[in-house]
N, C-alpha and C positions, 0 to 999 in steps of 0.2 A: 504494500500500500504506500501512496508516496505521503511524503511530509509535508504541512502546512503551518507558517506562522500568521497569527490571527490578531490583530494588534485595532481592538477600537476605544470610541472615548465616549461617554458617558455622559448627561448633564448636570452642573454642577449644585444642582438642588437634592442632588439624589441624596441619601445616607450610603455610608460603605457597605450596610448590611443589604442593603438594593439592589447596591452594584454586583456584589458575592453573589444574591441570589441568582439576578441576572444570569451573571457568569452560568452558576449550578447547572442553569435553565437550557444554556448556549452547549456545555462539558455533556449533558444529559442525549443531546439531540443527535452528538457524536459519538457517546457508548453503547443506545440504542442501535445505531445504525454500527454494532460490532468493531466499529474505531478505538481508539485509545487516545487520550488529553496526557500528553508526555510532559508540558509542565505550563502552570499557571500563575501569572505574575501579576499585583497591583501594584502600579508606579503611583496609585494613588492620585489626588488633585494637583496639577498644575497649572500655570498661567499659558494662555494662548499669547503666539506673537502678533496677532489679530483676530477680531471680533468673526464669532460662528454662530450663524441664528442667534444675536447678542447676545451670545456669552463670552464671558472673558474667562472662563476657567473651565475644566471638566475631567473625569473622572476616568483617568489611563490606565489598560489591562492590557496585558500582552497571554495570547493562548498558545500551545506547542502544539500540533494533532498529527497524529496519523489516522486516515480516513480513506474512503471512497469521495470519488466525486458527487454523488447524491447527494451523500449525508453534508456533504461541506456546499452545494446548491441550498441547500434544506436553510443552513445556517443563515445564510447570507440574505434567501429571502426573507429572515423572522426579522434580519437584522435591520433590514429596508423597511420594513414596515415597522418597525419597534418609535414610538416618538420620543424615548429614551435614549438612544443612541445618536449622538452630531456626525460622527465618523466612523468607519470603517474600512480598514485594507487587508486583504489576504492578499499573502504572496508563499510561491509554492516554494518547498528551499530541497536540496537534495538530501540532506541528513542532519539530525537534528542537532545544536549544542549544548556544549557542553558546560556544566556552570551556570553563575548569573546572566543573565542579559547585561546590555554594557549600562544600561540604566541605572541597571541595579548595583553592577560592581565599581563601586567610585575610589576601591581601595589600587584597583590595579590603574588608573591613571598617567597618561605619561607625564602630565605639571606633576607629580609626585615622584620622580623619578630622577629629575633635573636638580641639578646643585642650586641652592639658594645663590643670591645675588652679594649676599658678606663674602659667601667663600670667591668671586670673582676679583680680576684683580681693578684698583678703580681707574676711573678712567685718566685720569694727570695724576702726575708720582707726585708732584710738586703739591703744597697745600697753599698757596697762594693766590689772591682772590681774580677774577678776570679783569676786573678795572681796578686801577688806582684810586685809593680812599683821596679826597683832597686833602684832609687833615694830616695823612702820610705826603703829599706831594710838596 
């Protein structure tokens, strides 16, 4: 069966217990149809970089599946008609990963990998100022 990442957004009136159900609802439609939900993520509420059927925030879930294509139709149309949902994208991926999503893992970062800015060397050896104070002139 192939692999499917399911990533939508949610409106931000919802409760988190809404959204889980949600999800339950969306994981349900795809164990029914003998699939398997290999992992399920809440990135929880974030801010939009612009305004979606005026919302400024809403409610991000990322799903893992392996599926038929029915059962992953089936979703897609609950998800279109859902008036709970502002977004949704599936994209099909060839094998699933491994770990957090990069969402989620903010320990592996590469700014956290870089030498801070003290251990550099600075810019002029010299500590002297770029203009002349008049009081020194």
């Amino acid at each position: 069966m192939p692999y499917y990442e399911v990533v939508f957004i949610a409106r931000q009136d919802l409760t988190d217990t809404q959204v889980k159900d949600m999800t339950a609802n969306f994981s349900k439609i795809i164990t029914d149809a003998k699939g398997k939900v290999h992992k399920t993520e809440f990135w929880g509420l974030k801010n939009f970089a612009y305004r979606i059927n005026k919302s400024r925030k809403g409610h991000y879930v990322l799903l893992e599946l392996e599926t038929e294509s029915d059962a992953l139709h089936e979703m897609e149309r609950l998800m279109r008609l859902s008036e709970d949902l502002l977004r949704h994208q599936v994209i099909r991926e060839e094998s699933l990963t491994e770990g957090p999503s990069c969402v989620m893992d903010k320990g592996g970062r590469d700014d956290d990998k870089r030498s801070s800015r003290d251990d550099k060397k600075p810019y002029r050896d010299d500590k002297k100022p770029y203009r002349k104070d008049k009081e020194a002139a």
